[in-house]
C-alpha positions as CSV (number, residue, x, y, z in Angstrom):
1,X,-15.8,-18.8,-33.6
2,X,-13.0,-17.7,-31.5
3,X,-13.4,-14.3,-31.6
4,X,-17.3,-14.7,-30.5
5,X,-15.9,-16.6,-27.5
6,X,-13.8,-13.8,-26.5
7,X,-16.4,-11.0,-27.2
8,X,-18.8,-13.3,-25.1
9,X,-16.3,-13.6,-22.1
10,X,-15.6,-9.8,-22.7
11,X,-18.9,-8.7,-22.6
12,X,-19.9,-10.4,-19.3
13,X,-16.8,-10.1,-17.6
14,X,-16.9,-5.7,-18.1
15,X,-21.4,-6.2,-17.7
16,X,-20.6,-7.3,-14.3
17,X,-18.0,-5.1,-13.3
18,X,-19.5,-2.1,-14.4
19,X,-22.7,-3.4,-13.2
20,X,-21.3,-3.9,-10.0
21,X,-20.0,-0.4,-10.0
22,X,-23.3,1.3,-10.5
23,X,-25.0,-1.1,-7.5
24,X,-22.4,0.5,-5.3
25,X,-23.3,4.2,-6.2
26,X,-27.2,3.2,-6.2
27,X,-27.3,2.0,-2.5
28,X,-24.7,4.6,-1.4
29,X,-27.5,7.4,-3.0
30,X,-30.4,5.3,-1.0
31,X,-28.3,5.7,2.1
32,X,-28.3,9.1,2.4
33,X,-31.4,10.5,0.3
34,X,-35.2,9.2,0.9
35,X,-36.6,8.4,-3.4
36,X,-40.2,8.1,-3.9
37,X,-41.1,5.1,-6.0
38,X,-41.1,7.4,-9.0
39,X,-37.8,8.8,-9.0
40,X,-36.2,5.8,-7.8
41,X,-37.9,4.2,-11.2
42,X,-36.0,7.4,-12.9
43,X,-33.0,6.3,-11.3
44,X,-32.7,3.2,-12.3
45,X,-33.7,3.7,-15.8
46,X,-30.6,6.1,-16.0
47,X,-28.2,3.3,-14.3
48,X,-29.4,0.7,-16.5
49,X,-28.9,2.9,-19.8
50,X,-25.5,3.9,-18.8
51,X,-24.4,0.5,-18.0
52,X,-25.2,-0.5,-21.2
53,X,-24.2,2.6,-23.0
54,X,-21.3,1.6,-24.4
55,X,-23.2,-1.9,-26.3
56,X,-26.0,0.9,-27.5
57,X,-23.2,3.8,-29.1
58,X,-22.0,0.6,-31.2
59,X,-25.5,-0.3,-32.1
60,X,-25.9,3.3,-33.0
61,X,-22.7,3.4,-35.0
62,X,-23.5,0.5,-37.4
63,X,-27.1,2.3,-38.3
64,X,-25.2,5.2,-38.6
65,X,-27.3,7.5,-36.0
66,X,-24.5,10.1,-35.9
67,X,-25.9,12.7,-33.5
68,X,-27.6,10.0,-31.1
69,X,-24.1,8.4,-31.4
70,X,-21.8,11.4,-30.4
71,X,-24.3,12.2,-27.7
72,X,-24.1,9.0,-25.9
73,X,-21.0,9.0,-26.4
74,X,-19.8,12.2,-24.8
75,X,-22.6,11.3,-21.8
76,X,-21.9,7.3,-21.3
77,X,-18.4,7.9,-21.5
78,X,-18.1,10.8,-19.5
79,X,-20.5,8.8,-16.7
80,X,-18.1,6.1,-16.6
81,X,-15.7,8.3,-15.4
82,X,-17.9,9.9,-13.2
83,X,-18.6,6.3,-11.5
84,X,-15.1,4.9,-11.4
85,X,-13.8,8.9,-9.9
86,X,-17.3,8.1,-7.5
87,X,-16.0,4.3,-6.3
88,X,-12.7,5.1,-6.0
89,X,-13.1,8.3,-3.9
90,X,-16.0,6.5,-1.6
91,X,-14.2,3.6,-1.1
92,X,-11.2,5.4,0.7
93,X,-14.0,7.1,2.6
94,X,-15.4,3.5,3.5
95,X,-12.2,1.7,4.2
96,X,-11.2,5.0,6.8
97,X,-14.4,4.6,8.8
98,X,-14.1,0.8,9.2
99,X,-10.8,1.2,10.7
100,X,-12.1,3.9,13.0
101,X,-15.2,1.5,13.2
102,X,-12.8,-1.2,14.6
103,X,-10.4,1.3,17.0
104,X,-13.5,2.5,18.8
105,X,-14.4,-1.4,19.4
106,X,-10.6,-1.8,20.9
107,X,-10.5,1.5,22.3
108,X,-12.8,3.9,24.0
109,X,-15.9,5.1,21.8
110,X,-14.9,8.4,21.7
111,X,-13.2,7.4,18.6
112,X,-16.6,7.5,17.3
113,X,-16.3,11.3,16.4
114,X,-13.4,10.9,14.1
115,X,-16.5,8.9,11.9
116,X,-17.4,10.6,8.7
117,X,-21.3,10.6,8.5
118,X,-23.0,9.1,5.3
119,X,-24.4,12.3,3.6
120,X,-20.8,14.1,4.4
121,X,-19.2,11.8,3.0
122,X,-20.9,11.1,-0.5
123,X,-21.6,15.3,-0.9
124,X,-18.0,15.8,-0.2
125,X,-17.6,13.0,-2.5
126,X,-19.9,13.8,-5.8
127,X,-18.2,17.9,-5.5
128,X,-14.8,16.2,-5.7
129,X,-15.7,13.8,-8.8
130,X,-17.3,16.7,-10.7
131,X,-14.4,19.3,-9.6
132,X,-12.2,16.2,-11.5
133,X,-14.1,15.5,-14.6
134,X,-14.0,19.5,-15.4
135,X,-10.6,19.7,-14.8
136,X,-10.0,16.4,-16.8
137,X,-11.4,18.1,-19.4
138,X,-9.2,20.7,-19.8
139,X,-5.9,17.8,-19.2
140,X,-7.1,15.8,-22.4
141,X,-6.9,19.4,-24.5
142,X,-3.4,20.2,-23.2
143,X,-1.3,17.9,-25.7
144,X,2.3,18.2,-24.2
145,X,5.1,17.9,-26.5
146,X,7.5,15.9,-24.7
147,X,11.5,16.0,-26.4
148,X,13.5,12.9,-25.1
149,X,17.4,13.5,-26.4
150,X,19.5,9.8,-27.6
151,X,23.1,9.6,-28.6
152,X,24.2,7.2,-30.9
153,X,26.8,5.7,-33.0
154,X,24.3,4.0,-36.0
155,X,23.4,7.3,-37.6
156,X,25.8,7.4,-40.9
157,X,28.2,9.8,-41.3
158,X,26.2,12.0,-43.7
159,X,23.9,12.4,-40.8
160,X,24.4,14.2,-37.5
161,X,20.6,13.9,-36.3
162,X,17.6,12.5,-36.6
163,X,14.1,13.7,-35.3
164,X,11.7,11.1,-34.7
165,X,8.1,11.9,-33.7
166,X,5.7,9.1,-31.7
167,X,1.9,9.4,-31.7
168,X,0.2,7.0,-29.8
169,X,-3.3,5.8,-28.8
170,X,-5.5,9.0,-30.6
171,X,-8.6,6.7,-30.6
172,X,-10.3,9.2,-33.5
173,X,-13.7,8.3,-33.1
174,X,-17.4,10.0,-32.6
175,X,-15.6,12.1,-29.7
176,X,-12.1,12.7,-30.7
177,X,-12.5,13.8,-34.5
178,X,-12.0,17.1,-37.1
179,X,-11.0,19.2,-33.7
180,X,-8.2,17.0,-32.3
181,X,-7.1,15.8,-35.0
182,X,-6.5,19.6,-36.5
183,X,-4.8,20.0,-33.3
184,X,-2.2,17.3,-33.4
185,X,-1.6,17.7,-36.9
186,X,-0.6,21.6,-36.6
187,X,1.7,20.5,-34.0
188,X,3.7,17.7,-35.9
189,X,3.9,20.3,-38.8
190,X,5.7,22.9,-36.5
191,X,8.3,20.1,-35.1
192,X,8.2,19.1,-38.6
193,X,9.9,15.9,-37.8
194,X,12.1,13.4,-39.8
195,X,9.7,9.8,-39.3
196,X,6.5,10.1,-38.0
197,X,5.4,6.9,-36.4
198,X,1.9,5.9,-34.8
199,X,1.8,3.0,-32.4
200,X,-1.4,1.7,-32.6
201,X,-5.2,2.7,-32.1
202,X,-5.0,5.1,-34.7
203,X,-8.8,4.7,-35.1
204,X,-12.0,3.4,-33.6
205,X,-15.5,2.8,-35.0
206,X,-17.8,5.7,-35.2
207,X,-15.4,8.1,-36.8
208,X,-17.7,10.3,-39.1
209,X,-15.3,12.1,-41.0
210,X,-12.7,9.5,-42.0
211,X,-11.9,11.6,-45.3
212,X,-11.3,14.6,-43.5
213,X,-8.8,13.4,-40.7
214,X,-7.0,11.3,-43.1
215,X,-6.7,14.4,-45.9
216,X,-5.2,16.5,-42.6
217,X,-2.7,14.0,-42.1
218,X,-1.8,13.7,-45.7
219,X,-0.6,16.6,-45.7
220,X,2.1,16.4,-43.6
221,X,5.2,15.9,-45.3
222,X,8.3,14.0,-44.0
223,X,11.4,13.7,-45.5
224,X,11.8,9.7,-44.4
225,X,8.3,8.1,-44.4
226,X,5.3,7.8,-41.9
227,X,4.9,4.3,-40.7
228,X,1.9,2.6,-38.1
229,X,1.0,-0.5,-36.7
230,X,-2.3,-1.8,-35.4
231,X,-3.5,-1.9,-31.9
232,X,-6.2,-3.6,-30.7
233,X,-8.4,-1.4,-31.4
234,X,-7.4,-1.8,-34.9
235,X,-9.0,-5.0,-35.0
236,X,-12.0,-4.5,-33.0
237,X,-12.8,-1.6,-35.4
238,X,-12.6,-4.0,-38.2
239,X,-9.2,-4.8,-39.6
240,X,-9.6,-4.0,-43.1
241,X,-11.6,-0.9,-42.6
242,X,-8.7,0.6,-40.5
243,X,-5.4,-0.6,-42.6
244,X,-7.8,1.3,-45.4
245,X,-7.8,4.5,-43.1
246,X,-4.4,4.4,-41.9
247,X,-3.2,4.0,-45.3
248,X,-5.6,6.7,-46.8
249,X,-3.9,8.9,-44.3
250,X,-0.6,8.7,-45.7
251,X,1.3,5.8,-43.2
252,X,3.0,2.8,-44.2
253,X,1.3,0.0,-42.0
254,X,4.0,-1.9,-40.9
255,X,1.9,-6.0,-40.0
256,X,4.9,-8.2,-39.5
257,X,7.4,-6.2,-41.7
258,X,9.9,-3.7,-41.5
259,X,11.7,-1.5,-43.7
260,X,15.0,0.3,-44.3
261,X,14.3,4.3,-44.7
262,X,16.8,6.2,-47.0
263,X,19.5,4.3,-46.0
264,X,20.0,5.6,-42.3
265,X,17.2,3.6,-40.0
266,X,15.5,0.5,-40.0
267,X,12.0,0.5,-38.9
268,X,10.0,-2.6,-38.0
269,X,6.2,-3.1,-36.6
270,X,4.6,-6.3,-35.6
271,X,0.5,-6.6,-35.1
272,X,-1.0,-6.7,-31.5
273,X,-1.7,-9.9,-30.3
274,X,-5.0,-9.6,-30.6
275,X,-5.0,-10.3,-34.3
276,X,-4.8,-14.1,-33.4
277,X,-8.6,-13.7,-31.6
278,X,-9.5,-12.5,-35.2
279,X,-8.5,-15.4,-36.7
280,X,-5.0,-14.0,-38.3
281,X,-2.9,-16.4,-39.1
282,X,0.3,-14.3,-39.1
283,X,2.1,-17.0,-36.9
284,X,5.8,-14.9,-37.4
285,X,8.0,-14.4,-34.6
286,X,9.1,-11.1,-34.2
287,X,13.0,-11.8,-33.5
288,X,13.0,-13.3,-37.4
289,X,11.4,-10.1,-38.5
290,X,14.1,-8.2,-36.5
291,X,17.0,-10.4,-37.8
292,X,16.0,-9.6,-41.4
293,X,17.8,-5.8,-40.9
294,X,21.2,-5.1,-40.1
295,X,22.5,-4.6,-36.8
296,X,24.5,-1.8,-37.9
297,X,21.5,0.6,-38.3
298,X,20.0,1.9,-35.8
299,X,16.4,-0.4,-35.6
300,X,13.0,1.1,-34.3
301,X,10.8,-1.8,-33.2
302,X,6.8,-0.2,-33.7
303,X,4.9,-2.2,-30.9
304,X,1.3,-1.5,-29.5
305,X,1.4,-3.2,-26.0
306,X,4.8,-2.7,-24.2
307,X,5.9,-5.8,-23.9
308,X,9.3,-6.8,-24.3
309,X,10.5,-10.3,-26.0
310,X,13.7,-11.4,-24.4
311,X,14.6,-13.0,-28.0
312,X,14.5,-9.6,-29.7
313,X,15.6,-7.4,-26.6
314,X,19.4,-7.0,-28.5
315,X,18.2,-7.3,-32.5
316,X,16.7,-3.2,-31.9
317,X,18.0,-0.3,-30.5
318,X,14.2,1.5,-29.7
319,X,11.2,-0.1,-28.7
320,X,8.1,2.5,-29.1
321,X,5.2,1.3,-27.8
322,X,1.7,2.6,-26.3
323,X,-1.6,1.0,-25.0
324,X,-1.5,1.9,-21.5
325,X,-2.4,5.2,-21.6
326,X,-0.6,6.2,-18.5
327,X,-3.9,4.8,-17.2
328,X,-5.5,8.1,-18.2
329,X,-7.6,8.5,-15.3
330,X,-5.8,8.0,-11.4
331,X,-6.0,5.8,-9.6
332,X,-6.3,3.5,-12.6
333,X,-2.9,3.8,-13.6
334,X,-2.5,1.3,-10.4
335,X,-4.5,-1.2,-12.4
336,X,-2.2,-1.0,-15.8
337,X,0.9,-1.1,-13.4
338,X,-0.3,-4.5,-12.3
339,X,-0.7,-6.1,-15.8
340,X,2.2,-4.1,-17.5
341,X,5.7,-4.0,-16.1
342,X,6.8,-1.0,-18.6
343,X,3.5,1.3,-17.8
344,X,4.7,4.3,-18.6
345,X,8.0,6.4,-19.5
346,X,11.4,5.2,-21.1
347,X,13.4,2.2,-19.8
348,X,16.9,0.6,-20.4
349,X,15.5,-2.6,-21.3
350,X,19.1,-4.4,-23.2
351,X,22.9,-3.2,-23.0
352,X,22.2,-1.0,-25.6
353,X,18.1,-1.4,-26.3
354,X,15.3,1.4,-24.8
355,X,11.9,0.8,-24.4
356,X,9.5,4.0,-24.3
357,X,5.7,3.7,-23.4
358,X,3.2,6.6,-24.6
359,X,0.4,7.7,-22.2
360,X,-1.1,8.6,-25.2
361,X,-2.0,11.1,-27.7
362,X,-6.3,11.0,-27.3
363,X,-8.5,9.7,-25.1
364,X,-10.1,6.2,-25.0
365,X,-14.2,6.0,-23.8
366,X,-14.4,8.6,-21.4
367,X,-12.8,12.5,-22.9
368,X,-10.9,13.3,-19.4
369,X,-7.3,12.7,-18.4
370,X,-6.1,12.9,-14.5
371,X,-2.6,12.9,-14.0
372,X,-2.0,11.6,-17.1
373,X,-1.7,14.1,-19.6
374,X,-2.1,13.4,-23.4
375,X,1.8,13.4,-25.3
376,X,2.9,13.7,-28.7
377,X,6.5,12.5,-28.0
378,X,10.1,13.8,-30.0
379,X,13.0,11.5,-29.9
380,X,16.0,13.5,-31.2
381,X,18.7,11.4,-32.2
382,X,22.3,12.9,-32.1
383,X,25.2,11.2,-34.1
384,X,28.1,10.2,-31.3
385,X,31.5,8.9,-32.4
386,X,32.5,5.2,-32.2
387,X,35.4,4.9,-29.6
388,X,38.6,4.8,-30.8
C-alpha cells in the first residue's frame, strides 16, 4: 500500500512538471508561428504522447512490444531532453528581456533595441538545443577512464597495491544494451582490475537481452571478487528480478552485508533507501554492519545515494557511491547540487574516510550527456608505511 502511495504522488508530481514544461514550449511555438486548426491538432497530439511517453514505454515493456518499446524509448527520451535543453535555454532569453523590459521603463526607451524579438529568440533557441542533443550523443559514447591514486597503511604487507574499479549508474535497459555494455566490459578487461564494484542501477526494466549482458560480464575475471548493491532503480525494476540479473552476471550483491576479500579488504554495501517504499523490512543500521569488520583493514562502504552517516563516517576508509549522475545534462546538475551535498567528485569526508561520487557509467531516460561525461572510475591503492 505504501509503495502505491508513492508511485501515486510520483506520478502526479513529474505529470505536472513535465506537463508544465510542454505548455511552455506550446505557447512559445504559438507566439511566433500562425497553426491552422489542423496542425495545431498535430501538435498537440505529439505533446500529449510525449508527456506521457515514459508511462506508455512501461506499458510496452510488460507486453513485451520490443521494437515499439526501444523506439519510444530512444524518441520520448531523447524529447525530454530536447524540452528541458528548450526551457532552460528560453528562460534565460525571457528573464534578459524582462530586465531590459524594466530598464527601458526607468530609463529612456531606447533600451528597447537591446530587446530580443520572439521568433529570434526561439530559432536561435531550437538550433542551439539540437546542436546539443547531437553533441550529447557523442558525450554519452565517450566512456572516460578516470584513475584516482590513494596511499595507505591497511594494505598487508604481502601487498603493495590494490586496483579497484567503480561502475556506476549503467541503467542497461531498451536503450543502453548488447552495444554499451560490450563497450564497458572490453574496457574493465584491459585495466583488468583487482575488485570490481557496481554502485547501484545496474539494470532497469525493458532490458531484452538479459542473458547476453550478464554472459559478457561473466566473463571478466578478478582475482578478489565483484561485488554490487541496489539502487533505486533496482527496486523499481522489481527487486527480485534484478538481484537475479546482477547475480547471473557474476557480482556478489552486497543488501546489508559485507565481506572480507582474501584477507586484504573489507567490502560492505547497504540497500538504497528506497527499499523501505517496497515494503523491505531490512530495518539495520549501517554503522552495525560497519562495526562487524575490523578497523585494521582497509573498508569499502558500497552506497547508491551519496549520503554520508555521521555514525559510520570513521568505521570505513572509502565511501563509493553514485546516483547523481553528475546531473548528466547542464544545467541540471544545479538541481542535484541542491538535494545532494556530495554531487560529484571525491571528498575528505572523516580524518582518515573519502567519499567519491560517480557521474555515472550509462545514461538514465534520455541517451545524451552535457558536461557530464560517462566514467568508469580506477582507484589504485598504494601500500604506505605506518610511521615510526
Amino acid at each position: 500500500m505504501r509503495s502505491l502511495i508513492s508511485f501515486v504522488i510520483f506520478i502526479t508530481v513529474f505529470l505536472t512538471l513535465y506537463g508544465l514544461l510542454h505548455a511552455y514550449f506550446y505557447f512559445k511555438l504559438k507566439s511566433v508561428i500562425i497553426i491552422s486548426p489542423l496542425y495545431n491538432w498535430l501538435i498537440l497530439v505529439f505533446l500529449f504522447t510525449m508527456l506521457i511517453a515514459p508511462i506508455l514505454i512501461n506499458v510496452f515493456i510488460k507486453y513485451e512490444w520490443h521494437f515499439i518499446t526501444t523506439f519510444l524509448s530512444y524518441l520520448g527520451y531523447t524529447w525530454m531532453a530536447a524540452l528541458f535543453l528548450f526551457f532552460s535555454a528560453h528562460i534565460c532569453v525571457d528573464i534578459y528581456n524582462g530586465v531590459i523590459h524594466l530598464f527601458s521603463i526607468i530609463f529612456p526607451a531606447s533600451f528597447f533595441k537591446f530587446k530580443l524579438g520572439s521568433m529570434v529568440s526561439f530559432v536561435v533557441v531550437i538550433l542551439m538545443v539540437i546542436g546539443i542533443i547531437i553533441y550529447g550523443f557523442f558525450e554519452t559514447e565517450n566512456i572516460r577512464v578516470k584513475t584516482i591514486a590513494l596511499k595507505t597503511e591497511k594494505l598487508p604487507p604481502a601487498i603493495n597495491s590494490l586496483k579497484v574499479l567503480q561502475i556506476s549508474d549503467i541503467h542497461f535497459s531498451a536503450i543502453n544494451s548488447m552495444r554499451l555494455a560490450r563497450k564497458i566490459v572490453d574496457i574493465i578487461k584491459d585495466i583488468n582490475p583487482d575488485i570490481l564494484v557496481s554502485t547501484g542501477d545496474l539494470i532497469e526494466r525493458g532490458l531484452l537481452e538479459k542473458e547476453e549482458v550478464a554472459s559478457l560480464f561473466r566473463s571478466i575475471k578478478t582475482p578478489y571478487g565483484k561485488y554490487a548493491v541496489t539502487g533505486n532503480h533496482e527496486f523499481y525494476t522489481g527487486i527480485t528480478k534484478a538481484v537475479e540479473f546482477t547475480e547471473n552476471a557474476g557480482f556478489k550483491m552486497l543488501r546489508n552485508e559485507g565481506v572480507t576479500v582474501g584477507d586484504v579488504v573489507n567490502v560492505v554495501g547497504v540497500d538504497d533507501p528506497t527499499s523501505k517504499q517496497f515494503g523491505s523490512n531490512a530495518n539495520v543500521s549501517e554503522d552495525k554492519i560497519l562495526n562487524k569488520f575490523s578497523n585494521k583493514k582497509f573498508t569499502i562502504l558500497l552506497k547508491h545515494q551519496p549520503a554520508i552517516n555521521k555514525r559510520s563516517a570513521t568505521l570505513f576508509d572509502l565511501q563509493l557511491s553514485g546516483h547523481t549522475h553528475n546531473g548528466q545534462i547542464f544545467p541540471f546538475r544545479l538541481i542535484t547540487s541542491l538535494f545532494f551535498l556530495y554531487n560529484n567528485g571525491l571528498f575528505r569526508v572523516g580524518n582518515n574516510s573519502y567519499l567519491y561520487v560517480s557521474s555515472g557509467t550509462g545514461t538514465w531516460g534520455p541517451p545524451v550527456r552535457f558536461f557530464s561525461p560517462p566514467e568508469i572510475t580506477i582507484f589504485a591503492f598504494q601500500r604506505e608505511e605506518k610511521a615510526q
